[in-house]
N, CA, C and O atoms as CSV, one atom per row, in Angstrom:
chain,resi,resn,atom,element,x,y,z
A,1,UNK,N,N,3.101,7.479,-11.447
A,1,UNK,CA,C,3.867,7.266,-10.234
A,1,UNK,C,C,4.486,5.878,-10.269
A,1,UNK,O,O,3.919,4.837,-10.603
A,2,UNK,N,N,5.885,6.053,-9.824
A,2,UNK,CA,C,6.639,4.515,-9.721
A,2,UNK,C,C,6.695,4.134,-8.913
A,2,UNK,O,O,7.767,4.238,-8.317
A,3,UNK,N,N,5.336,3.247,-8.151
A,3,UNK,CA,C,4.883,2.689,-5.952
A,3,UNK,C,C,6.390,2.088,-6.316
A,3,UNK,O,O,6.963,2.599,-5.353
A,4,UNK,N,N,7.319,1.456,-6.930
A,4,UNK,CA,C,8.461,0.947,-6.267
A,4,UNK,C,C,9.043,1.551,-5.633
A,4,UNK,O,O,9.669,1.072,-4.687
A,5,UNK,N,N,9.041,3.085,-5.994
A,5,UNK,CA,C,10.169,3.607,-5.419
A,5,UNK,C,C,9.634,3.937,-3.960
A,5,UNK,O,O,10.542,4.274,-3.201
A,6,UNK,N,N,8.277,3.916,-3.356
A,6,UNK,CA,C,8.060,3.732,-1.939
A,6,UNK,C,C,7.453,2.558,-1.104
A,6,UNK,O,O,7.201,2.614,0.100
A,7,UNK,N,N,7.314,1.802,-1.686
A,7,UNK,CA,C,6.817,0.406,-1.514
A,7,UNK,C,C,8.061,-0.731,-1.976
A,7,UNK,O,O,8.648,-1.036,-3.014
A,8,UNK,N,N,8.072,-1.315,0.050
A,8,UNK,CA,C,9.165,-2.801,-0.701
A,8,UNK,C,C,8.546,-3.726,0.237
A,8,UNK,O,O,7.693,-3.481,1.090
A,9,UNK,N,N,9.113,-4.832,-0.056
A,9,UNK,CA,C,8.581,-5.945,0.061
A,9,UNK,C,C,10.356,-6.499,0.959
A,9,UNK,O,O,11.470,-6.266,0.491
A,10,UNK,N,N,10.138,-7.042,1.934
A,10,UNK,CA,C,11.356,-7.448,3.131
A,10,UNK,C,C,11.178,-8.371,3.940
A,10,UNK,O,O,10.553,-8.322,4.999
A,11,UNK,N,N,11.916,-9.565,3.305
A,11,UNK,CA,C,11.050,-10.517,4.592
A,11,UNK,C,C,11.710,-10.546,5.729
A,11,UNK,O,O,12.873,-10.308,6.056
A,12,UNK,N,N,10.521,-10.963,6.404
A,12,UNK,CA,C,11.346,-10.505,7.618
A,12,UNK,C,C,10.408,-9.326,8.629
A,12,UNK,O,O,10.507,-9.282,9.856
A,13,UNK,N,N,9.744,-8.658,8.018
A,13,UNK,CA,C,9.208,-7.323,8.548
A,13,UNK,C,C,7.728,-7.767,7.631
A,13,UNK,O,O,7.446,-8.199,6.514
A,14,UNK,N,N,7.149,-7.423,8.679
A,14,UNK,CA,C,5.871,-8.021,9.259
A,14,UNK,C,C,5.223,-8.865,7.802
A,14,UNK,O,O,4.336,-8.578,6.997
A,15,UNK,N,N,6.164,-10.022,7.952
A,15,UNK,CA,C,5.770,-11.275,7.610
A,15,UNK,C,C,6.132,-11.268,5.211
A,15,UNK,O,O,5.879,-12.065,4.308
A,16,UNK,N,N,6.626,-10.235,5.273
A,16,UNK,CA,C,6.869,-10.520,3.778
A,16,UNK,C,C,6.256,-9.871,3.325
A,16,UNK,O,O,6.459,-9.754,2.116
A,17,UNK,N,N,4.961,-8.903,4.012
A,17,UNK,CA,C,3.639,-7.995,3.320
A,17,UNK,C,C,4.647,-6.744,2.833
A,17,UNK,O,O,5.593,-6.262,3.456
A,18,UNK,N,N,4.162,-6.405,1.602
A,18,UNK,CA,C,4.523,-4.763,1.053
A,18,UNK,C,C,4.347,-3.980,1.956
A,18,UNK,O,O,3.304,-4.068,2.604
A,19,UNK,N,N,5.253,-3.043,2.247
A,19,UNK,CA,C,4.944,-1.924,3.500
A,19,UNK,C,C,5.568,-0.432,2.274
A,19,UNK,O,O,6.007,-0.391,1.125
A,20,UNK,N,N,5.237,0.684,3.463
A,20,UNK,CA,C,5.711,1.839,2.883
A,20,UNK,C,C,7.704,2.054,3.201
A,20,UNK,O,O,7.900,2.027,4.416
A,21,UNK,N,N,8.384,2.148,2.791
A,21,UNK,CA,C,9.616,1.940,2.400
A,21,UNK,C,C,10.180,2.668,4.298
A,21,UNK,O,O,9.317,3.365,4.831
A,22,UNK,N,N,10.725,2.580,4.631
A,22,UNK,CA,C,11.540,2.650,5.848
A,22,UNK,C,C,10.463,2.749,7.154
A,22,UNK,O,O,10.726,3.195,8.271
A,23,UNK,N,N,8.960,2.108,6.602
A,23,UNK,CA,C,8.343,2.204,7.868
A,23,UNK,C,C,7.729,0.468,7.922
A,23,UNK,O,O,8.143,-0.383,7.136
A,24,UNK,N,N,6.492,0.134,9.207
A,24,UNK,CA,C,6.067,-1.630,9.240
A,24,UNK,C,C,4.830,-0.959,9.026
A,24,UNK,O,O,3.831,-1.345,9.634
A,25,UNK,N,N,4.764,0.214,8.057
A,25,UNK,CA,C,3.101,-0.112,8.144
A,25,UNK,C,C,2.889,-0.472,6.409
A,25,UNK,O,O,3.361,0.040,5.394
A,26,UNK,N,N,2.052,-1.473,6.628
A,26,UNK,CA,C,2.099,-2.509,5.438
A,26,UNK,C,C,0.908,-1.747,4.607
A,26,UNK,O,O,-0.001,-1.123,5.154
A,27,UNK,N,N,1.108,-1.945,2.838
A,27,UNK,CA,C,-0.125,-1.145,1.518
A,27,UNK,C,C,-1.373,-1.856,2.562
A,27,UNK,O,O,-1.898,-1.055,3.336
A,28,UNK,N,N,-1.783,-3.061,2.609
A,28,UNK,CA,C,-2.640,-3.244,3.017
A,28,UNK,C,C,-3.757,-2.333,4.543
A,28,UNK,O,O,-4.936,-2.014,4.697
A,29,UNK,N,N,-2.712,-2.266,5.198
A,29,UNK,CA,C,-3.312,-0.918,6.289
A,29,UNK,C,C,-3.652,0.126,5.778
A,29,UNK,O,O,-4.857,0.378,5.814
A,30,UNK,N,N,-2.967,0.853,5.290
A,30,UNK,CA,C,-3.348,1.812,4.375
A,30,UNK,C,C,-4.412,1.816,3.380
A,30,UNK,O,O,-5.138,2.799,3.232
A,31,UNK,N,N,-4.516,0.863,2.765
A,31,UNK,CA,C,-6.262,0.610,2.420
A,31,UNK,C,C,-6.874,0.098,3.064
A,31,UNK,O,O,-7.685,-0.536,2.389
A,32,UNK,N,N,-7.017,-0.045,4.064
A,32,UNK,CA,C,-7.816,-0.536,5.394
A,32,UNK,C,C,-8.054,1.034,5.835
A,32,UNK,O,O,-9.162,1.534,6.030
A,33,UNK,N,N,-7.480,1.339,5.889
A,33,UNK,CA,C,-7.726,3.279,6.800
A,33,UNK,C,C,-8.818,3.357,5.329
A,33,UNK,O,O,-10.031,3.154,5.377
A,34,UNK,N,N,-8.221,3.616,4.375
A,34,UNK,CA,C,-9.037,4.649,3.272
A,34,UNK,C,C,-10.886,3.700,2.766
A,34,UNK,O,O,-11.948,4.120,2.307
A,35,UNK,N,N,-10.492,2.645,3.093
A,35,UNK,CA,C,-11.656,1.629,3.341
A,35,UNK,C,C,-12.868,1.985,3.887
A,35,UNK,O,O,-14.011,2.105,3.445
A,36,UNK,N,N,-12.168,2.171,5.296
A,36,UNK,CA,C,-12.826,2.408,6.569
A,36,UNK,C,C,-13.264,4.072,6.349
A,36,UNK,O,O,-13.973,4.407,7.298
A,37,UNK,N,N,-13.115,4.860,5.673
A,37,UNK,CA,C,-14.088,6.057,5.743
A,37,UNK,C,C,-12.121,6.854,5.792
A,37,UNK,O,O,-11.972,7.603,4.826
A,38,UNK,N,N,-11.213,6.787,6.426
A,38,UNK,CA,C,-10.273,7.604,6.665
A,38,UNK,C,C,-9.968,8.463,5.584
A,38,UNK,O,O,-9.869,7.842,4.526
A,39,UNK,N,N,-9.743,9.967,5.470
A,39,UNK,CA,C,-9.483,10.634,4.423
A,39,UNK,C,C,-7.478,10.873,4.161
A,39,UNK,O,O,-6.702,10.646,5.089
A,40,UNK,N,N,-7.202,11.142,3.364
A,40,UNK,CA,C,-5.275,11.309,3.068
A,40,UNK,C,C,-5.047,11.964,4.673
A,40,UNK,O,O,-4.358,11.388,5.515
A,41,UNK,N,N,-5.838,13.415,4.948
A,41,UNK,CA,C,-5.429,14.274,6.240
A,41,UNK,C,C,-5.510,13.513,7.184
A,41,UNK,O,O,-4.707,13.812,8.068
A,42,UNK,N,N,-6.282,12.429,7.462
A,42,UNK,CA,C,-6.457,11.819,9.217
A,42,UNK,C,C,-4.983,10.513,9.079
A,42,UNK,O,O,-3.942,10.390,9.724
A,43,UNK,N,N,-5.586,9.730,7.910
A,43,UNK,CA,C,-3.826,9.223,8.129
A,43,UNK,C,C,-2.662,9.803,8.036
A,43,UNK,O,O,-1.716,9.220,8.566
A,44,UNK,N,N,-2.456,10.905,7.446
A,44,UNK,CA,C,-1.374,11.974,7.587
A,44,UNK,C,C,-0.974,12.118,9.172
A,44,UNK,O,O,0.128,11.957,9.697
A,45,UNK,N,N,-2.237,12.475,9.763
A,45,UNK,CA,C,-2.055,12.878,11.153
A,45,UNK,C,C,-2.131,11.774,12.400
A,45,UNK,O,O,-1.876,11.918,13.596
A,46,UNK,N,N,-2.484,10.867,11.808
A,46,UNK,CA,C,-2.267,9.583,12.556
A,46,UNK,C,C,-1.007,9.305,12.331
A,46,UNK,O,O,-0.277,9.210,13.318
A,47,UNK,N,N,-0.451,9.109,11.019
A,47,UNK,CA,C,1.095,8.549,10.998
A,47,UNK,C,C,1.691,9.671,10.281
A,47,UNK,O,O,1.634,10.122,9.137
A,48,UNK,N,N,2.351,9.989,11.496
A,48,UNK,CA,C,3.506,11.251,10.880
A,48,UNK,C,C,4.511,11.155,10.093
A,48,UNK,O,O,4.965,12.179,9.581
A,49,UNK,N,N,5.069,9.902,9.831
A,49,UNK,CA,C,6.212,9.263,9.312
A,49,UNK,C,C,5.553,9.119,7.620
A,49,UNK,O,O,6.320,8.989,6.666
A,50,UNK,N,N,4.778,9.144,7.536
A,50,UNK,CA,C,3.712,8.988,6.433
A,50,UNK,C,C,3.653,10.183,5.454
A,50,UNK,O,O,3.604,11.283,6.005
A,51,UNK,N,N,3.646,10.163,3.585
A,51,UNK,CA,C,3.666,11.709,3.078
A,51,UNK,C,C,2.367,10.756,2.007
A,51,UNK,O,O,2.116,9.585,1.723
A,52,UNK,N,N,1.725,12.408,1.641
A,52,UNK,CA,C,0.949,11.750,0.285
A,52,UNK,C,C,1.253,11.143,-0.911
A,52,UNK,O,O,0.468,10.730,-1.764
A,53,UNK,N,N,2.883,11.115,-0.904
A,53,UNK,CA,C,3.299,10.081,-1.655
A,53,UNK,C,C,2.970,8.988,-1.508
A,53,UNK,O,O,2.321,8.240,-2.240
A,54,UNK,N,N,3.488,8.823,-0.369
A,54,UNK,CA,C,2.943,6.823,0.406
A,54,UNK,C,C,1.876,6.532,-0.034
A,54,UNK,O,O,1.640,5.349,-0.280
A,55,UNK,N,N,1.085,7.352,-0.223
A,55,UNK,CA,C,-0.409,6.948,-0.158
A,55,UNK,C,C,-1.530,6.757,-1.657
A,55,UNK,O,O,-2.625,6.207,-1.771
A,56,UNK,N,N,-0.591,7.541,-2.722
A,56,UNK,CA,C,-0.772,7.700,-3.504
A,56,UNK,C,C,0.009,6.233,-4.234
A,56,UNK,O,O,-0.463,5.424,-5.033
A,57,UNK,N,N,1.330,6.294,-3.609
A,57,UNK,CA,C,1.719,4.363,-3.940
A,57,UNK,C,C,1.165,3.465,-3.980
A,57,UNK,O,O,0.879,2.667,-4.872
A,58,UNK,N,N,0.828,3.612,-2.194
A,58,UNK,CA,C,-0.359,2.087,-1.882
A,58,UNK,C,C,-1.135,1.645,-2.862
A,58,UNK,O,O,-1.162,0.468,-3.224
A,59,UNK,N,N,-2.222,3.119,-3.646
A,59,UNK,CA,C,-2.896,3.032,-4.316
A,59,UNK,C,C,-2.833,2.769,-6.006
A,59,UNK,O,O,-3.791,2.313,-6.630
A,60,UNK,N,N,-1.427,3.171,-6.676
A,60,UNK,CA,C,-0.654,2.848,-7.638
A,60,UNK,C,C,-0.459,1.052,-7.503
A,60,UNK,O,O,-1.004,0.234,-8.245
A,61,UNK,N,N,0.476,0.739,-6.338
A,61,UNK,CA,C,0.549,-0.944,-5.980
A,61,UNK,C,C,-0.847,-1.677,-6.205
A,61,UNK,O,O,-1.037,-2.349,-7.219
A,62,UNK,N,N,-1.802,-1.521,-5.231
A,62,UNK,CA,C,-3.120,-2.044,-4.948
A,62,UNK,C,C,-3.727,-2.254,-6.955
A,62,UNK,O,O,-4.039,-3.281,-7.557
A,63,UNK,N,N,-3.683,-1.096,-7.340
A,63,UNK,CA,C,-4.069,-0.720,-8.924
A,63,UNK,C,C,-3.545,-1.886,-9.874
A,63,UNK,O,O,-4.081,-2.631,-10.695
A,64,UNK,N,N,-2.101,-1.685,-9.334
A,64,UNK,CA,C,-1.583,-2.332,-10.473
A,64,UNK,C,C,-1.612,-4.129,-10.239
A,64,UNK,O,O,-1.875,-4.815,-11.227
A,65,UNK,N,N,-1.331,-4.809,-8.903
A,65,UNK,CA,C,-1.621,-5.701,-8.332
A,65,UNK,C,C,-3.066,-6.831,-9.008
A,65,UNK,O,O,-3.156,-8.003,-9.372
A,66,UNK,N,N,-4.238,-5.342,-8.854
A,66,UNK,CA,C,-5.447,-5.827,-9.516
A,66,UNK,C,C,-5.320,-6.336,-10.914
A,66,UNK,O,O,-5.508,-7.505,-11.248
A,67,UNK,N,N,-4.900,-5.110,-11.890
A,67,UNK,CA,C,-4.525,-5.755,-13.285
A,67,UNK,C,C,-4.208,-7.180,-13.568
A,67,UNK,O,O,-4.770,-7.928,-14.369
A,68,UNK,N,N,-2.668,-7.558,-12.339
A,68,UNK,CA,C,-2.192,-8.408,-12.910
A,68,UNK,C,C,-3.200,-9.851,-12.325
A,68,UNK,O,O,-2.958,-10.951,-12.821
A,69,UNK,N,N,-4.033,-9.745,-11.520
A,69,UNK,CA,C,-4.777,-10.701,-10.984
A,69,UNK,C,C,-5.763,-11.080,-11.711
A,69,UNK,O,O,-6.035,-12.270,-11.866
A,70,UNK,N,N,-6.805,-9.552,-12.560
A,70,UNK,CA,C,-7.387,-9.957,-13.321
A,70,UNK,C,C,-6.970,-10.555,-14.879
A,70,UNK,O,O,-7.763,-11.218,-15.546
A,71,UNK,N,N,-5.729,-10.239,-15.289
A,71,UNK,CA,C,-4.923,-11.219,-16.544
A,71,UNK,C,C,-4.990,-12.733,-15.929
A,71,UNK,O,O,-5.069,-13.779,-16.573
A,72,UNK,N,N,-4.950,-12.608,-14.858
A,72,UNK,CA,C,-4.643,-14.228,-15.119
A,72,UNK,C,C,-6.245,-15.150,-15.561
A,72,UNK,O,O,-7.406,-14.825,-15.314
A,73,UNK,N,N,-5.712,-16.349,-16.274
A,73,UNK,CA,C,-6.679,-17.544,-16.715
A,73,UNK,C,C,-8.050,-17.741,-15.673
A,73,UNK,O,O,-7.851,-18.136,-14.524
A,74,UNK,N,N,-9.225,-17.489,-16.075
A,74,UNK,CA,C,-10.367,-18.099,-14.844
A,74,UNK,C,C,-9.590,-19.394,-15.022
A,74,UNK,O,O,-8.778,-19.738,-15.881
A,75,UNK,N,N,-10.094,-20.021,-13.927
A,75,UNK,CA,C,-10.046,-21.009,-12.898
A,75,UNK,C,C,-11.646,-22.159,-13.204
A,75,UNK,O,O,-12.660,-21.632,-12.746
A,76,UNK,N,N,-11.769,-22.855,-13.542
A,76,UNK,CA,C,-13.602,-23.311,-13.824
A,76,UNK,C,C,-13.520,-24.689,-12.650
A,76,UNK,O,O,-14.517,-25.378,-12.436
């Protein structure tokens, strides 16, 4: 999956955070729901504007995000 193509980054809208592409709800909420116990169906039905694409992004972004955090140099 290519999260670019549903995940952007806009400053301006709520503060510069990655959101899902024509909506303010930011990757980070979205792993906050799936965190918190929420399954794909309850945020589906909480945010209607929302498809299992989105969600499957967040989680592509979040994924790939990690990689590049763990490449970088420890810190001592």
């Amino acid at each position: 999956m290519n999260w670019q193509d549903y995940i952007s980054i806009t400053p301006g809208v709520r503060s510069g955070k990655p959101c899902v592409k024509g909506t303010r709800i930011t990757a980070s909420d979205v792993l906050e729901y799936l965190a918190s116990g929420m399954d794909e169906q309850a945020i589906l039905a909480d945010f209607p504007e929302l498809r299992r694409e989105h969600i499957h992004a967040v989680l592509s972004f979040a994924a790939e995000r990690e990689r590049r955090l763990s490449a970088l140099p420890a810190v001592s």
